[in-house]
C-alpha positions as CSV (number, residue, x, y, z in Angstrom):
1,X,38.0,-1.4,-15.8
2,X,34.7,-2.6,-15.1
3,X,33.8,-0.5,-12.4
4,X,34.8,2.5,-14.4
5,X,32.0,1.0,-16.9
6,X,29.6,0.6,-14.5
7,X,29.4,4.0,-12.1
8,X,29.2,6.1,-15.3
9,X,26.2,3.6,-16.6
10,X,24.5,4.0,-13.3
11,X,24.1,7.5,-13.4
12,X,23.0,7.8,-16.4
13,X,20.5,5.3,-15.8
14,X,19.8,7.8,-12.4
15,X,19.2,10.7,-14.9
16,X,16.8,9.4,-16.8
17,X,14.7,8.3,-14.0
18,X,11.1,10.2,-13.2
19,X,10.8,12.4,-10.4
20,X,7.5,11.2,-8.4
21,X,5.4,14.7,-8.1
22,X,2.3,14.6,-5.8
23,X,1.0,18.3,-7.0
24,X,-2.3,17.8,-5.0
25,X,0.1,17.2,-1.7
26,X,3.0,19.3,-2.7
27,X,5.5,17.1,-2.3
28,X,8.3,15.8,-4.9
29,X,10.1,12.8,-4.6
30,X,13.4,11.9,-6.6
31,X,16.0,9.1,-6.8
32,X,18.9,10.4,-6.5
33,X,21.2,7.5,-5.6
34,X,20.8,3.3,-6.4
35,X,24.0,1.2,-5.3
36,X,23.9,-2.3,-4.7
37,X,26.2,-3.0,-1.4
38,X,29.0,-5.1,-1.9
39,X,30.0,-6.5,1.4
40,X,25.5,-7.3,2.0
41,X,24.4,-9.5,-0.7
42,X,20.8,-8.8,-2.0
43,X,20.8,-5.6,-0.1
44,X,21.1,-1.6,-1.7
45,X,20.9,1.7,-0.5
46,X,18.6,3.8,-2.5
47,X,18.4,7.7,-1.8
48,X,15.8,10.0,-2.2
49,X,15.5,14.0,-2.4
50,X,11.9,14.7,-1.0
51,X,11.1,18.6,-1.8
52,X,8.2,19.9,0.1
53,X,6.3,22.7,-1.3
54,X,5.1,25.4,1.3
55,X,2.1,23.3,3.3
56,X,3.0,20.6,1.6
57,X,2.4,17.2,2.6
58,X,3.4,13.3,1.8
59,X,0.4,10.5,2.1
60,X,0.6,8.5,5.2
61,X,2.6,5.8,4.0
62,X,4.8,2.6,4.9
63,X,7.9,1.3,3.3
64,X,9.1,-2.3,2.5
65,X,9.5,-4.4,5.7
66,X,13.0,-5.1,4.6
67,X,13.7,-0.9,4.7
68,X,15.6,0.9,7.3
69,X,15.7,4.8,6.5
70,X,17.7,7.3,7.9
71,X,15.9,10.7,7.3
72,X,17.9,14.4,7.6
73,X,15.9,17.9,7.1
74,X,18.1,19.8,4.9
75,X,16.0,22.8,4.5
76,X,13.0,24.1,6.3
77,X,11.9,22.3,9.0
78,X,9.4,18.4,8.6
79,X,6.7,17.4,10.9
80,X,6.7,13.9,11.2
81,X,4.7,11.1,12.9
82,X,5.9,7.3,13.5
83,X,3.7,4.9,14.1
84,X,1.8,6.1,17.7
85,X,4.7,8.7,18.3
86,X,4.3,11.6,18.9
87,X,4.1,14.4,16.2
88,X,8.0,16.0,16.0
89,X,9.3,19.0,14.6
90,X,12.6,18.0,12.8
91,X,14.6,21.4,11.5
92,X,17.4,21.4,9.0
93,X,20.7,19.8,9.9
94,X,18.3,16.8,12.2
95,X,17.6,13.4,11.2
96,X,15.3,10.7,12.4
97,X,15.5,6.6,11.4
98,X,12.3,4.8,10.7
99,X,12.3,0.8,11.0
100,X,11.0,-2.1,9.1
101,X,7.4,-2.3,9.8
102,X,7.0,1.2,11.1
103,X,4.0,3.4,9.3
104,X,4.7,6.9,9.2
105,X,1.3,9.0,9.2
106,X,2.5,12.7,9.2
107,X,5.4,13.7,6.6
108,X,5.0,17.3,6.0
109,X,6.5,21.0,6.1
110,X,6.5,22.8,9.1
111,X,6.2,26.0,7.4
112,X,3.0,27.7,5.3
113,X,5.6,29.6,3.6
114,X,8.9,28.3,2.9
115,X,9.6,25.3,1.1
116,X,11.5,22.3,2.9
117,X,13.8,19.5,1.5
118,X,14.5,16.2,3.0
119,X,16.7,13.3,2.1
120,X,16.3,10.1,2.6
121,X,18.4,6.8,2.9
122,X,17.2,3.4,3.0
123,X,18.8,0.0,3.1
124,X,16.5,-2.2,1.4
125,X,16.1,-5.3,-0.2
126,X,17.4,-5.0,-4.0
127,X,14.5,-6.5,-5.5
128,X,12.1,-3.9,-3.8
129,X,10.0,-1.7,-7.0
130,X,7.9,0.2,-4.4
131,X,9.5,2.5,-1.7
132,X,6.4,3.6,-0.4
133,X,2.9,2.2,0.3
134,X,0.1,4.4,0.3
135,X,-2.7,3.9,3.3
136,X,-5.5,5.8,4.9
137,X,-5.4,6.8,9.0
């Protein structure tokens, strides 16, 4: 009984939720899934649905250094840079992890012309506010 309470609460506290819009970048960002995990106390997996517009871009950026994210492209294609990686080319249908600590200074879409759409899954610490943090390369 309470379970059936509480997934129906959590999405409707998921629709209600602003999408983060970057309009000088072209990028969006929304939450699109916030579950505490069970069997990992003080851990959750958060979701996110970044939408690239053509050219668009994402701010270099790093996460919590309690996140690990498992990126996939779902459409288009992402450039995207880890720490002193190299500069990768990720099409729809590939994914790519990023670790605690890890800065990521090129998120962007491949394509001039074409929108792109990425999602993105992080375990993180529950308490976490920020997902990303904002710095200058």
């Amino acid at each position: 009984m309470r379970k059936a309470l509480i997934i129906p609460a959590a999405f409707a506290l998921l629709a209600v939720l602003p999408a983060s819009a970057n309009e000088a970048h072209g990028d969006k960002v929304t939450l699109v899934y916030d579950q505490k995990l069970p069997n990992a106390p003080g851990k959750s997996m958060r979701v996110v649905l970044v939408e690239y517009a053509p050219g668009g871009t994402s701010s270099g950026h790093t996460h919590p250094n309690s996140a690990f994210i498992y990126a996939r492209v779902l459409d288009g294609a992402i450039r995207s840079k880890v720490n002193n990686g190299p500069v990768t080319t990720y099409s729809a249908g590939e994914a790519f992890s990023e670790f605690p600590g890890d800065r990521h200074g090129v998120s962007e879409n491949a394509s001039k012309t074409e929108p792109a759409k990425l999602l993105a899954v992080f375990v993180v610490d529950t308490d976490e506010t920020e997902l990303t943090t904002p710095f200058d390369e």
